[in-house]
C-alpha positions in Angstrom: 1.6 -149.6 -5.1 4.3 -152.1 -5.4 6.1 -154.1 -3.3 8.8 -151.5 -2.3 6.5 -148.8 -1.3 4.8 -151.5 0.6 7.7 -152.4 1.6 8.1 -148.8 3.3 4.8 -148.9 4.9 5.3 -151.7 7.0 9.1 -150.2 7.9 7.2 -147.3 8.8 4.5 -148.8 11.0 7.4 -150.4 12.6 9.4 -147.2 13.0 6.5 -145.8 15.1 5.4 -148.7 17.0 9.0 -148.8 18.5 8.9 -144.5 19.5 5.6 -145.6 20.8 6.2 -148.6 22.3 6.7 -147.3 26.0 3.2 -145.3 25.3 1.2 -148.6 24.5 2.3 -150.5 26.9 1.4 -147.4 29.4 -1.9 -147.9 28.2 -2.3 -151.4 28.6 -1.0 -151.3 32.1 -4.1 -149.3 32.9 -6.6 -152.0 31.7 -4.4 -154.8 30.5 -0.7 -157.2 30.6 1.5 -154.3 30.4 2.8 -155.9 27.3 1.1 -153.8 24.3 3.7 -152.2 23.5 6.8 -154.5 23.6 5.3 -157.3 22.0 4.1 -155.4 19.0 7.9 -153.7 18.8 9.3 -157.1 18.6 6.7 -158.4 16.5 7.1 -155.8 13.9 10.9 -155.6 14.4 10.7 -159.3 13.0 8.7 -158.9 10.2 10.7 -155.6 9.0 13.6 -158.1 8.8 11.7 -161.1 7.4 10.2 -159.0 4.6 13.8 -157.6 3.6 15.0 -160.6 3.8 12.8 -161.1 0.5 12.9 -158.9 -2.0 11.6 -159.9 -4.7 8.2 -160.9 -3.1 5.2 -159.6 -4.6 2.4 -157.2 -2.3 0.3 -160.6 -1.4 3.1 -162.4 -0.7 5.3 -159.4 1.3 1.6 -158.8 3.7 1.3 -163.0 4.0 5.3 -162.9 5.5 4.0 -159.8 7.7 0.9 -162.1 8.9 3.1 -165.0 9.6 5.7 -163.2 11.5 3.3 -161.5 13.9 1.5 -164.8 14.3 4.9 -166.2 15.5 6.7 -163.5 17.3 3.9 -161.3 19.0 2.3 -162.7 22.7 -1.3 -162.0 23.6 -4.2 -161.2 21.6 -2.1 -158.6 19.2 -0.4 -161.6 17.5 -3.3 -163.1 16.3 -5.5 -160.1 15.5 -2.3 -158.2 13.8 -1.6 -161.8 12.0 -4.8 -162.0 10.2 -5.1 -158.7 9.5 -2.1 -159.0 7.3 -2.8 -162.4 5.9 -6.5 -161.5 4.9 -4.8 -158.4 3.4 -2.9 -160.4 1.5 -5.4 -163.4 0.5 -7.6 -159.8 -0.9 -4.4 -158.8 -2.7 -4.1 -162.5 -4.4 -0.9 -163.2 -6.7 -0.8 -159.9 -8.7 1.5 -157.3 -8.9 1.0 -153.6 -8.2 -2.1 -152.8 -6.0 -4.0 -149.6 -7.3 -5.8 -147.2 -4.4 -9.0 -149.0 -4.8 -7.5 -152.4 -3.9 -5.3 -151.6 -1.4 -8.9 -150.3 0.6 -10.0 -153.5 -0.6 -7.1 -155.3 1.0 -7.6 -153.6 3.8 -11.3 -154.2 5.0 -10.6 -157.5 4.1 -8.3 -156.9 6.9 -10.8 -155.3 9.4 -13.0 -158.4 8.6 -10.8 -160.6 9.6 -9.7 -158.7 12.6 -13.7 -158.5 13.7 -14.6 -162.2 13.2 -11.2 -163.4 14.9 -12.1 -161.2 17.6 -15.4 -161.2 17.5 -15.5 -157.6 18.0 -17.7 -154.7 16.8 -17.2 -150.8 16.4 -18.2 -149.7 20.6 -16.5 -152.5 22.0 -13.5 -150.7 22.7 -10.8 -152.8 20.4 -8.2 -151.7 17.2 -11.8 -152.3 15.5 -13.0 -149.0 16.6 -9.5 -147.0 15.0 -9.8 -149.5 12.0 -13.7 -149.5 10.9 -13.8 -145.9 10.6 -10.4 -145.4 9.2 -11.4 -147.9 6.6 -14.7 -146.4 6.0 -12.8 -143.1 5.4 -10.6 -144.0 3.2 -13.4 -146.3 1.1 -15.5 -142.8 1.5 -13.0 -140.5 -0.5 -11.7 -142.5 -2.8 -15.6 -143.5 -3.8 -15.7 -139.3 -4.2 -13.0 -139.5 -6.5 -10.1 -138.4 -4.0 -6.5 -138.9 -4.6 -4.8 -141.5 -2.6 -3.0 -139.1 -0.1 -6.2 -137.1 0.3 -8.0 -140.3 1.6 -5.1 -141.8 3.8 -5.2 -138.3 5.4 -9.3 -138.6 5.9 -8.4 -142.4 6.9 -6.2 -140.7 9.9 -8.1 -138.5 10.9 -11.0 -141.2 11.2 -8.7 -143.4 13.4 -7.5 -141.0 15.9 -11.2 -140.1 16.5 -11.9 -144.0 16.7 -9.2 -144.1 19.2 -10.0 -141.1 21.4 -13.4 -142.5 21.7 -12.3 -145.8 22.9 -11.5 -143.6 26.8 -15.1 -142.9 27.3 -16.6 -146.5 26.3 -16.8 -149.8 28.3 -14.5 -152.3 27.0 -16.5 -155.5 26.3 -13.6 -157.7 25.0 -10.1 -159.3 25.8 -8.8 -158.2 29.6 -9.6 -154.6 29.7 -13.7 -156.6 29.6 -12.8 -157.9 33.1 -12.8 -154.6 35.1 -16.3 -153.7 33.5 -17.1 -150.1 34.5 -13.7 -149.4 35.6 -12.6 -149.5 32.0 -13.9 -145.9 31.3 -11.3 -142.9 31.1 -8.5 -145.5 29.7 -7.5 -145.3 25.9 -7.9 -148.5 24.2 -3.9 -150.0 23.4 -5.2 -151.9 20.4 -6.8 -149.1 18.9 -3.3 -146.7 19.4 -1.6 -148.8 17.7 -4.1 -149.6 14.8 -4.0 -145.4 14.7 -0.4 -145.7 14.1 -0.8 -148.4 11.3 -3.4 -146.1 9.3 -0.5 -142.6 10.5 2.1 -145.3 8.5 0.4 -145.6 5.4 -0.8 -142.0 5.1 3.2 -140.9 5.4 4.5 -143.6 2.8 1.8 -144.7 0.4 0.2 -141.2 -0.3 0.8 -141.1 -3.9 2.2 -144.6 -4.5 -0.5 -146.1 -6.2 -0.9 -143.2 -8.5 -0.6 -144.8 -12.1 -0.8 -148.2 -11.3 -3.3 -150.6 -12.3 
C-alpha cells in the first residue's frame, strides 16, 4: 500500500471519528472527561489536513506527520497514546516505499507496542489495548494462513468490536475510568470505540491495496 491509499485510511478514520464523535464522548462521560470524542475529531481533523498538505510524503513519513499532529492537537491521554501509535507505525515502516500486507501488520503491532508500554496497559485492563491486541492478532492470524488482505482486515474487525464490547463487563484499571473502581462495570471503554473505528477504517480502504506490492 502506498502513500495515497494510506493516505485514504487515515481520511477514513477521520471521517468516522467525526460521525462518532458525539458517541465517544457519551462514553467517556460515563467513566471519564467527557472529551473522547471531540478531542480525537480535532486531532484527526488536523492531521487529515497536515498529511494533504504533503503529498509527496512516503508511508513512514505520512504515519510520523499523523503521530506528530495528534501529539500536538489532541488533550488527555488520547494524544499521547494515538501519537505513538502512529509514530511507532511509522519508525516499523522505515524510509521505504510501498508497504506490502505483511508490513503494514508489522507496522501496526509496532503500534500496539508502543501504545501498551506508553500506557502501561495490558489486554483486561479496559483501554484501546483491548480493541487493538486482538484486532492485531487477527489480522497477523490470517494473513499467517495465507489470507488476502481484505479477508484479514475483515477478521481484524470483527476481533476489535469483540475487544470493545468486552471492555463493559471488566474493571477499568487505567487512566480516569481506574478511579471509580467497581463502578466502572456496564460502561464501554471510549478508547477502545474509537481504536474499533481505526481497525472499521482500514478494513473499508486498504482491503486490497497492498495486493502486488512489495
Amino acid at each position: 500500500m502506498d502513500s495515497p491509499a494510506l493516505r485514504a485510511w487515515l481520511h477514513e478514520f477521520a471521517r468516522r471519528v467525526a460521525e462518532n464523535s458525539d458517541h465517544l464522548t457519551a462514553l467517556d462521560s460515563e467513566i471519564g472527561d467527557a472529551d473522547h470524542g471531540s478531542n480525537m475529531d480535532r486531532g484527526m481533523a488536523a492531521a487529515a489536513a497536515a498529511i494533504d498538505s504533503d503529498p509527496g510524503a512516503e508511508p513512514g513519513q505520512l504515519l510520523k506527520l499523523v503521530g506528530r499532529t495528534l501529539v500536538s492537537t489532541v488533550g488527555g491521554a488520547a494524544g499521547p497514546l494515538y501519537g505513538t501509535l502512529f509514530l511507532r507505525m511509522a519508525a516499523a515502516a522505515g524510509d521505504a516505499g510501498p508497504l506490502d500486507a505483511a508490513g503494514f501488520a508489522k507496522a501496526l503491532h509496532a503500534g500496539l507496542d508502543g501504545v501498551m508500554v506508553r500506557g502501561r496497559a495490558e489486554v483486561g485492563d479496559k483501554t484501546m489495548v483491548d480493541a487493538l491486541a486482538p484486532a492485531v492478532d487477527a489480522l497477523e492470524g490470517e494473513l499467517a494462513a495465507g489470507a488476502a488482505l481484505d479477508v484479514a482486515l475483515a477478521a481484524a474487525t470483527t476481533a476489535a468490536a469483540a475487544g470493545r464490547d468486552a471492555t463493559a463487563d471488566r474493571v477499568a484499571r487505567k487512566g480516569r475510568a481506574s478511579y471509580l473502581g467497581e463502578r466502572s462495570i456496564g460502561h464501554q471503554d471510549p478508547g477502545s470505540a474509537s481504536a474499533t473505528l481505526l481497525v472499521e477504517a482500514a478494513a473499508a480502504t486498504l482491503g486490497t491495496a497492498a495486493d502486488g506490492q512489495a
